[in-house]
N, C-alpha and C positions, 0 to 999 in steps of 0.2 A: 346460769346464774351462779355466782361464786358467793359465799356463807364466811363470815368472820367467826370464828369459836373463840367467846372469852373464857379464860380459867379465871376463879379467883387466887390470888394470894393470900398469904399467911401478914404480908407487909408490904406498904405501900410502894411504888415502884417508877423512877425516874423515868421518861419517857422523852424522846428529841422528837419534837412535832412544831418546825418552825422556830427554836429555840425549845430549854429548858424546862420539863413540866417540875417544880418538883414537889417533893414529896406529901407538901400542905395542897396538890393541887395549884399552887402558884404558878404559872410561866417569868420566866428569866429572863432579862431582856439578852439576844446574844450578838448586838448591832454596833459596832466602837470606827468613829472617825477618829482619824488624824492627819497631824502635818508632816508629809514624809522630807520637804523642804520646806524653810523660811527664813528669810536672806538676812533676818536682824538688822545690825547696822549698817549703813553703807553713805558714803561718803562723796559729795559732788562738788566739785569745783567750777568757779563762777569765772572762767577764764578769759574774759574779756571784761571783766569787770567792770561789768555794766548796772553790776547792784540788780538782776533779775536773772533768773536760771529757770529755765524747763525742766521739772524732774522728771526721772523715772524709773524704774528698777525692775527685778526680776520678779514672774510671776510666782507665789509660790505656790507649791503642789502638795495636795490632801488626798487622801484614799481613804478606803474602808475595809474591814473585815468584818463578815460573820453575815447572819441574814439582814440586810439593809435595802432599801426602797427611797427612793423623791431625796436621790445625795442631789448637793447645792455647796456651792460656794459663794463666797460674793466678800466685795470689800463693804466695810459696814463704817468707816470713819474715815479721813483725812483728803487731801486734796486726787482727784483721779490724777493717774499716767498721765506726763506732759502737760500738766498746770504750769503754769509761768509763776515763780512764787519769787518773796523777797528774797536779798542775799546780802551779807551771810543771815541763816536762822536755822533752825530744828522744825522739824515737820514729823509727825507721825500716822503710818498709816496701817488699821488695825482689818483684818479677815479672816472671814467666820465661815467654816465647814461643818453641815448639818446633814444627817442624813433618819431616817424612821426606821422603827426594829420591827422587823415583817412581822413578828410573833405578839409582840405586846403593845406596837403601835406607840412606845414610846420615842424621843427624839436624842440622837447623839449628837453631841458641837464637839467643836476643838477650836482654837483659836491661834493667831497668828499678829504679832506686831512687829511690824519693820520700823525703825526710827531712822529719819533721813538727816545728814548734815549737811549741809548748803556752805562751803565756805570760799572767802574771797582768795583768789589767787597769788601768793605770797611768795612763790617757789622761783628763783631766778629763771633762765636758761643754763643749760652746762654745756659748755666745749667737752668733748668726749676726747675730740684730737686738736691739738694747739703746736703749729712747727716750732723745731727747737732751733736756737740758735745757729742761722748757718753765715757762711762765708764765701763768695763770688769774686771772680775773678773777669775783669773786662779783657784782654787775650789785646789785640792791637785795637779795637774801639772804645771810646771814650767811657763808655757805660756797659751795664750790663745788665740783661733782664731778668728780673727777679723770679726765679726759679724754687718754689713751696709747694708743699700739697695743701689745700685750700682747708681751712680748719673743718672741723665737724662738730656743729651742736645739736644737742637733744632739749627738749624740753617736755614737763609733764603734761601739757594741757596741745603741744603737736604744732601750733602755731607760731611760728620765730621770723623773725627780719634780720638776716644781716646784714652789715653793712662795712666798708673799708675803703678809703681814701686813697689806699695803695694797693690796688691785685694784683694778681699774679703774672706775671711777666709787661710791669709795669719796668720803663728803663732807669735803672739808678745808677749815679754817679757814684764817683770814689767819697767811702765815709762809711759813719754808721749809718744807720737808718731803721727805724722803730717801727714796726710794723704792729695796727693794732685794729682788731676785726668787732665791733658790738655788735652785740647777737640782743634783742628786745623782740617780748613773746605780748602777747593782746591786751595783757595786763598791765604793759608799761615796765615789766621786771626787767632789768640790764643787768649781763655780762659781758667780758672781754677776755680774748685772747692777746697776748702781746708775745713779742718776741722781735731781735734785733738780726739785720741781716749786713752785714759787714763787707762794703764790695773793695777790694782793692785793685790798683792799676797793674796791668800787665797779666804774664801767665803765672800758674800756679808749677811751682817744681813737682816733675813725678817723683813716686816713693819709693825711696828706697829700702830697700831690706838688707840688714847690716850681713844677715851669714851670705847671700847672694853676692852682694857688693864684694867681703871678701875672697869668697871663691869665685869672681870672675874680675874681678879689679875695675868695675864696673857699675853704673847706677843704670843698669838697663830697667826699662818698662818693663814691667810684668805681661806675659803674652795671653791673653785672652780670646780663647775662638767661641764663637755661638755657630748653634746648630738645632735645626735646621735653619735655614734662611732661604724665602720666605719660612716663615711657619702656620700655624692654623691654634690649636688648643694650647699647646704650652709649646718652652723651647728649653735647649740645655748650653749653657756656659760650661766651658771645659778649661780648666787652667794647667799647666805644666810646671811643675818641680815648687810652685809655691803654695807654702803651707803658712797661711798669714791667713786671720780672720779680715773677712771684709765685708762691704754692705755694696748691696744691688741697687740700684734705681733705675727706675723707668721714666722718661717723658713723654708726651706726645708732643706734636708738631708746634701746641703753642706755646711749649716750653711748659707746660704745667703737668705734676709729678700724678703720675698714675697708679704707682708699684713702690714698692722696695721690698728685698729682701732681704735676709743676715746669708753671709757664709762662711760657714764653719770654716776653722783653719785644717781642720783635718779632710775633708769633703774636697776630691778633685774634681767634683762635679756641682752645677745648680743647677736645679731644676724649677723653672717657672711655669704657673700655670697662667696663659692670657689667652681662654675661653671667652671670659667676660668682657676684654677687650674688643673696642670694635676697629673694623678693618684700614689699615692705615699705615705712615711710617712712625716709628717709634724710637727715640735714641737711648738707650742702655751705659749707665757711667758705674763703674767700677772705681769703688775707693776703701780708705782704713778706712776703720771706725774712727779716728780722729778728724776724718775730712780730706787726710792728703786723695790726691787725684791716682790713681793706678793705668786704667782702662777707659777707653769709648769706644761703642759699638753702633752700627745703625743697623736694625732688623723691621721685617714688612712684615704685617701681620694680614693673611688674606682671610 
């Protein structure tokens, strides 16, 4: 059997039994919840703008330190997760963290409000990419097919339509021609891309380069080899003696643009990466940056 020996003191004396004794004899309470997250505001959009929205939000997270027993959380106010509520409005939803103090049997809270905004969807669509201005060439056929990279829109709420009356390797005649793509998200919000695609009859002249032309008294093409052919992950463009910035493009088969790339005028070499390319033939045109015509390639991509 094991014997406690108490000594007296001369002065009272703090003791940790569970919490805090102190000195009046009192216990301490030493039990404190909190909110170690709580998402505050947050903001929902009614994107279909049907004037009702399903909320819901992030749970938030309480803990505790010190001697604590019977922790609890719980929402104590505003509509539960995935209420179908009006829209637009403000909703509030308020959660309460309780826990008991092992030692004095009293209760810690902490508290947490999230305020929800419910609003109608106002936000357009945005074209992210919109073709620029280009220029086509019918070669001996009457027309020619209209050759773009197809625009790109984003929108905040992910749902879009677009729509265009002229795609991409639609055949057009000599002239201008306005090409213009609506993009409309759930909401009913409309954007557009436009832009003018300019065909004219016959070929297009290759480009000359004035210091070439003089040192060889001559509007020779520019000589372009690719390599490898077939290829697989990427391929390389190798040009000889010309030092002229130019721009790459890729098509595929149905004439619609896949790639482009810039090339330096200092760079005897391009390197394309077509990983992401699926397997197929592919035509490659080489031009300035003004448009003039340089280069065609045809490369197989396995």
């Amino acid at each position: 059997m094991k014997y406690i020996r108490f000594i007296r003191l001369a002065r009272p004396l703090s003791i940790c039994l569970l919490g805090w004794l102190s000195g009046s004899g009192t216990l301490k309470a030493q039990c404190y919840v909190y909110f170690s997250y709580c998402p505050g505001d947050i903001t929902i959009t009614d994107c279909d703008d049907s004037g009702y929205e399903a909320i819901d939000w992030p749970m938030p997270v309480a803990a505790t330190y010190g001697g604590c027993t019977n922790f609890n959380i719980q929402q104590v106010s505003g509509p539960a997760p995935g209420t179908l509520v009006a829209s637009p409005g403000i909703y509030t939803v308020s959660y309460t963290a309780t826990a008991v103090d092992m030692a004095t049997g009293k209760k810690s809270k902490a508290g947490c409000t999230i305020t929800i905004h419910v609003e109608q969807d106002n936000t357009p669509p945005m074209f992210t990419y919109c073709p620029p201005d280009i220029t086509l060439y019918t070669g001996n056929d009457l027309t020619a097919p209209g050759l773009w990279s197809t625009p790109i829109v984003e929108d905040n709420c992910g749902e879009v339509t677009v729509k265009t009356k002229t795609p991409c390797n639609t055949e057009l005649s000599p002239g201008v021609h306005q090409i213009i793509y609506k993009a409309v998200d759930a909401a009913g919000n409309v954007s557009y891309c436009v832009f003018n695609v300019t065909v004219i009859q016959g070929f297009q002249k290759p480009a000359v380069y004035s210091d070439q032309a003089n040192d060889r008294g001559t509007d020779e093409q520019a000589a372009i080899l690719l390599a490898p052919n077939p290829f697989r992950d990427q391929f390389v463009l190798v040009r000889q003696e010309f030092e002229t910035a130019l721009n790459i493009t890729v098509f595929d088969t149905r004439g619609c643009q896949v790639m482009v790339q810039q090339w330096p005028a200092e760079a005897g070499t391009a390197v394309l990466n077509s990983g992401n390319l699926t397997p197929g033939v592919y035509h490659i045109k080489v031009s300035t940056p003004d448009g003039a015509f340089v280069s065609a390639l045809r490369g197989i991509k396995m």
